[in-house]
C-alpha positions in Angstrom: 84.0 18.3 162.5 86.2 15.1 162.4 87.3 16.4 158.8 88.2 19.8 160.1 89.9 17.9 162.5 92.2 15.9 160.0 93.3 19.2 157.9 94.6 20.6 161.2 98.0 19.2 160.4 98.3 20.5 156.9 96.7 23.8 157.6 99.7 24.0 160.4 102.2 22.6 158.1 101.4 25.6 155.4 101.4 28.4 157.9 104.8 27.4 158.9 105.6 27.1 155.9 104.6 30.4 154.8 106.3 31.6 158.2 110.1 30.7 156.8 109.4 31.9 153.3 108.5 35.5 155.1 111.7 35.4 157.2 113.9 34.3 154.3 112.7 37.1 152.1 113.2 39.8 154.5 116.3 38.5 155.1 117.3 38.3 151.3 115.6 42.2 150.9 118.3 43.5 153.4 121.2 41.2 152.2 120.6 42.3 148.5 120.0 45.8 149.2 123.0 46.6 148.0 123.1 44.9 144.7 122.4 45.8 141.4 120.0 43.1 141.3 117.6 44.2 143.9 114.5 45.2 142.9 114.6 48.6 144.3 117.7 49.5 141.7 116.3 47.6 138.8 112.6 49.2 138.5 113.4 52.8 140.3 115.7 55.4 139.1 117.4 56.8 141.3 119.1 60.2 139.6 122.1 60.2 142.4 124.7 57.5 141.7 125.2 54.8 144.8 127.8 56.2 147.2 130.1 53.0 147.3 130.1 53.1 142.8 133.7 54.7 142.2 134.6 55.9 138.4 137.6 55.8 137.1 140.0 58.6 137.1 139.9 60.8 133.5 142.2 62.7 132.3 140.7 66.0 131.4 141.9 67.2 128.0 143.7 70.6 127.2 141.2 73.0 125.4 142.5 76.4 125.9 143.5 77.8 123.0 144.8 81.8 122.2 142.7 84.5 122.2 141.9 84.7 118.3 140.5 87.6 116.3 139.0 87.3 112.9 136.2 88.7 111.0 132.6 86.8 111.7 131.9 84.4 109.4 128.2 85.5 107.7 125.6 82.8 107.2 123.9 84.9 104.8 127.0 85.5 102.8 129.4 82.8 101.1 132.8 83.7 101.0 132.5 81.7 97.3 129.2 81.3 95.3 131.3 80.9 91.6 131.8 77.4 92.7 130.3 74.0 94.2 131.5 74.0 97.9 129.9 70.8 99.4 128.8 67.8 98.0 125.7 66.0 97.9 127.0 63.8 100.9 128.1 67.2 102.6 131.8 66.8 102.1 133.5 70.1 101.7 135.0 71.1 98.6 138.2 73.0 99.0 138.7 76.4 97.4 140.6 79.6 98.3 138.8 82.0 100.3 136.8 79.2 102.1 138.9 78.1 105.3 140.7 80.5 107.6 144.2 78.8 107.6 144.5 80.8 111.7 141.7 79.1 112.9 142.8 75.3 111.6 146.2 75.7 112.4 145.2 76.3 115.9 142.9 73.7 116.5 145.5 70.9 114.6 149.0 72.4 116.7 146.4 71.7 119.9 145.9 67.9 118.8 149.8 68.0 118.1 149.3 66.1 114.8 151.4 63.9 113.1 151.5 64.6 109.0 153.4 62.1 106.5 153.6 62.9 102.6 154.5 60.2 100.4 156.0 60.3 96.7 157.9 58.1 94.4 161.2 59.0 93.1 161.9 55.5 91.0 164.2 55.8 87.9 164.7 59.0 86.2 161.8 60.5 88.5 164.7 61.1 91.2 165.6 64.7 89.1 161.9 65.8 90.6 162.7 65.2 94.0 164.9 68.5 94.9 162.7 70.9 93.7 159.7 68.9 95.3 161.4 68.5 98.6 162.7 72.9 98.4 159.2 73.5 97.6 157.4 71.6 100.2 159.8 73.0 102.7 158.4 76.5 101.9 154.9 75.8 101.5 153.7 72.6 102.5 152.3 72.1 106.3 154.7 74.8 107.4 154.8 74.8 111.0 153.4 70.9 111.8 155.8 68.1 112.1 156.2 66.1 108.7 158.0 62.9 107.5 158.5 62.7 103.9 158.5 59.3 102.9 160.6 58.9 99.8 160.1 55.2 97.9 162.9 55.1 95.3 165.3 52.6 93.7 168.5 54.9 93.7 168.4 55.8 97.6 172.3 57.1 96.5 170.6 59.6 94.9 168.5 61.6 96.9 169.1 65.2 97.2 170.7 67.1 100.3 167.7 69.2 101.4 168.1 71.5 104.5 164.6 70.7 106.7 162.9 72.6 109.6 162.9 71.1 112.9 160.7 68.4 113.5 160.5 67.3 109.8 162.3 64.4 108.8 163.4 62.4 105.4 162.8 58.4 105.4 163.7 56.5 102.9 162.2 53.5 101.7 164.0 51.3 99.0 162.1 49.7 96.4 162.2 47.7 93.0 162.0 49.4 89.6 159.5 47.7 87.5 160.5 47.9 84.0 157.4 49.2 82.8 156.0 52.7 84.0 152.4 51.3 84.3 153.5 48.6 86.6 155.1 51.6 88.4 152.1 53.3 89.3 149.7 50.8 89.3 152.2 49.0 92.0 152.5 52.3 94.2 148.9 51.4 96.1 150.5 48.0 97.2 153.5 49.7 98.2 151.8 52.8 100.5 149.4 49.6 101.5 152.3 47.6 102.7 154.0 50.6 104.5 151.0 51.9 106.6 150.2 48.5 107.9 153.8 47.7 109.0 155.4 51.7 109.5 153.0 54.5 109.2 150.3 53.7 111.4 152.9 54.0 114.1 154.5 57.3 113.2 152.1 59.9 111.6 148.1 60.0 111.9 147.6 61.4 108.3 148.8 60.6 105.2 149.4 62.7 101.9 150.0 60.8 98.8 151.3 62.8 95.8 153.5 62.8 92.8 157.2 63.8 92.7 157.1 65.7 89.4 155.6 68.8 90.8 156.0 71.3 92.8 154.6 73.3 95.5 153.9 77.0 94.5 151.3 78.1 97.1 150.2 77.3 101.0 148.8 73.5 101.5 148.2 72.8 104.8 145.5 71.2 107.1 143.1 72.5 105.8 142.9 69.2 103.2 143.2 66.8 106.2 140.0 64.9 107.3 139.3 61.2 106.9 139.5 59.9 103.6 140.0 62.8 100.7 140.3 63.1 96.7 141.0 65.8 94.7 139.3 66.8 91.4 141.3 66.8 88.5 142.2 69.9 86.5 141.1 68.7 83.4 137.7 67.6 84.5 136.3 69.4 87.0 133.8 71.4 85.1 132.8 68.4 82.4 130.1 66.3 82.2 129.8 62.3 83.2 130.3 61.6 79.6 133.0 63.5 79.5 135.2 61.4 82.4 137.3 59.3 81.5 136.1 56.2 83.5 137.1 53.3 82.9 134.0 51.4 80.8 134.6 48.1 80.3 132.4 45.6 82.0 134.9 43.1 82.4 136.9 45.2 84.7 136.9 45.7 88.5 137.5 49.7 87.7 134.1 50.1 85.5 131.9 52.8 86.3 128.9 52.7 83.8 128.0 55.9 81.8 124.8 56.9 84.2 126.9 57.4 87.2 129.9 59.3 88.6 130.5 62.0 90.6 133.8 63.6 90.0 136.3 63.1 88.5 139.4 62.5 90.7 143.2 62.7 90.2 145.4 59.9 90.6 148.1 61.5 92.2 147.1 63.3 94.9 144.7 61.8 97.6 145.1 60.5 101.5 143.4 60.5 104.8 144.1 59.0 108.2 146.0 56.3 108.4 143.1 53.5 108.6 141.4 55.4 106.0 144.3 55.2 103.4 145.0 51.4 104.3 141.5 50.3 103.1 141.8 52.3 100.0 145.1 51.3 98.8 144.4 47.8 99.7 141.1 48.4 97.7 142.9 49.0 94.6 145.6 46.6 94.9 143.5 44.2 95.1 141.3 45.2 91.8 144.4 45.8 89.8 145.3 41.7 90.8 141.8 40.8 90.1 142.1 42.3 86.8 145.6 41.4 86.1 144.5 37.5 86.6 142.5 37.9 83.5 144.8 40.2 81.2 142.7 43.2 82.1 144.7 46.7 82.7 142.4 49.3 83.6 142.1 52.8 80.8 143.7 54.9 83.3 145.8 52.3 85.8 145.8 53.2 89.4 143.2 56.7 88.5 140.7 54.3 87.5 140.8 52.4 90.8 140.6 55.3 92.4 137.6 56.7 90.6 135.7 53.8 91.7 136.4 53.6 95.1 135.3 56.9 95.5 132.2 56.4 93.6 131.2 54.0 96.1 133.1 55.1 99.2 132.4 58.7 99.2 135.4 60.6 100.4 134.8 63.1 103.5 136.4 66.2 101.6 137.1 67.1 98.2 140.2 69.1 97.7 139.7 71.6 94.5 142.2 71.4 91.1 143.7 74.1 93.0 145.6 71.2 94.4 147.0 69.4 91.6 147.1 72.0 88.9 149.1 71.7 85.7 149.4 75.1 83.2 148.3 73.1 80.2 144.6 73.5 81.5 145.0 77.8 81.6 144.1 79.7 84.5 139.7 79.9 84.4 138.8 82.4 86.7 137.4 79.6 89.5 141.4 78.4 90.2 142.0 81.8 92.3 145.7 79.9 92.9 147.8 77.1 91.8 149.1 75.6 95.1 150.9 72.2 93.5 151.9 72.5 89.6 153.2 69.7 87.3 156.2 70.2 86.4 156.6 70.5 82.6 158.3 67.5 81.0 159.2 65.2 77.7 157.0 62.0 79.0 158.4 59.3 76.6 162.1 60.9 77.9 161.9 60.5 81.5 159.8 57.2 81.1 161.2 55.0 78.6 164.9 55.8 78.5 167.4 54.7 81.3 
């Protein structure tokens, strides 16, 4: 009894104890009932969003587009089974009669797309530039808003070329390396240099071609997408032994004789603008590492190329039909010729002033 007696205090002291801690929860429960950190909100989902959470506004995009009528495509019934139309990474491979040209201009006029084309005019190259700039005017992106962005070292030069409304000449001055393979090779750093400090701020794709052709059929956005190559006329039905990779081991552009893909052409290739950076600086920056130790890749700038692509898969492959040149015949599987090279002595326009 007398011990029962002396826990009296304590046994008091917890139950008011217990008393506060009861009081001060309740009190916290309705104070926090709002929070996210209640317990209610944490471990109970509730599927209607608090009352007092307020998102904010979005602008909701433009979809409509025209009423369009065209024949259904059929699933069971390639519009093209003579050739490869995807890759094993399930890139698309470009060929007439496998894009309705409608349809894509519709969907790129909605997104009110931006489309720069690059070429280099340098030297005796500048002759190439009228018919390259007539010819673009008549088939290339007709309809979208282009910049041509003309790199040359005789800027007095440049043709007079009448241009549809909203495409625009720009003219960007560089040096003339004496050597043609310094030239090319040096084009990646310049288009590198360019889309970090001017494109990326005034198109959202970029085409990178050569100047001695010219356009003799529709290119348009249907060879847009992220990052693209096209497959060169000479080698798009050979075999890997057959490519002309580069094959030294010494050199940043090797691709050993067990692998390859395609074989891509050096002068026609581009992407987004992000896309195109990371490429170019790619190869600029194997060329230097090369360079440092006398190396020149087989096939300059190509080679590069080749191997990026190898290992950074583009996300569409644009058919020879792209980059064609009438020294390789007309096979059946080129249906048109949409960008020619333009016949020409080499040693004349390249080595002599």
């Amino acid at each position: 009894m007398e011990k029962l007696e002396r826990l009296r205090p304590i046994r008091c002291f917890f139950f008011g104890l217990c008393c506060v801690l009861v009081f001060v929860c309740s009190l916290s429960w309705n104070v926090m009932k709002n929070s996210p950190w209640h317990p209610r909100n944490i471990f109970i989902c509730d599927t209607h969003p608090a009352e007092n959470i307020v998102f904010p506004p979005v602008e909701e995009p433009d979809v409509r587009l025209e009423r369009m009528l065209y024949p259904k495509p059929e699933t069971l019934k390639p519009p093209r089974t003579d050739v490869l139309t995807i890759t094993p990474w399930l890139a698309p491979i470009v060929w007439n009669g496998t894009f309705n040209s409608d349809i894509l201009n519709a969907q790129f006029h909605k997104r009110g797309v931006r489309i720069g084309i690059t070429t280099f005019a340098i030297k005796k190259y500048i002759r190439f530039l009228k018919d390259f700039l007539e010819t673009g005017e008549k088939f290339f992106m007709v309809g979208h808003k282009v910049n041509y962005y003309i790199f040359t070292d005789r800027a007095q030069d440049i043709p007079n070329v009448t241009l549809s409304e909203g495409r625009n000449i720009h003219i960007i001055n560089v040096t003339a390396y004496q050597r043609w393979q310094d030239v090319t090779m040096r084009r990646m750093q310049m288009i590198r240099d360019q889309t970090y400090t001017r494109f990326m701020n005034e198109v959202d794709y970029l085409v990178c071609v050569d100047v001695d052709m010219r356009f003799y059929g529709s290119v348009g956005v249907e060879i847009l997408g992220d990052v693209f190559g096209t497959l060169h006329p000479g080698f798009f039905g050979a075999s890997r032994a057959q490519f002309t990779y580069d094959r030294n081991p010494k050199s940043v552009a090797c691709i050993p004789v067990d692998e390859g893909d395609f074989y891509y052409a050096g002068g026609y290739f581009g992407g987004i603008i992000e896309e195109v950076y990371k490429l170019t600086n790619y190869c600029h920056t194997a060329m230097m590492t090369d360079k440092a130790i006398g190396i020149e890749a087989l096939w300059h700038d190509e080679s590069y190329l080749n191997k990026y692509f190898l290992y950074y898969k583009p996300t569409k492959v644009l058919s020879p039909e792209y980059v064609w040149n009438n020294y390789y015949g007309s096979p059946r599987a080129v249906q048109i010729k949409r960008f020619i090279g333009i016949d020409k002595d080499y040693k004349e326009v390249r080595f002599r002033r």
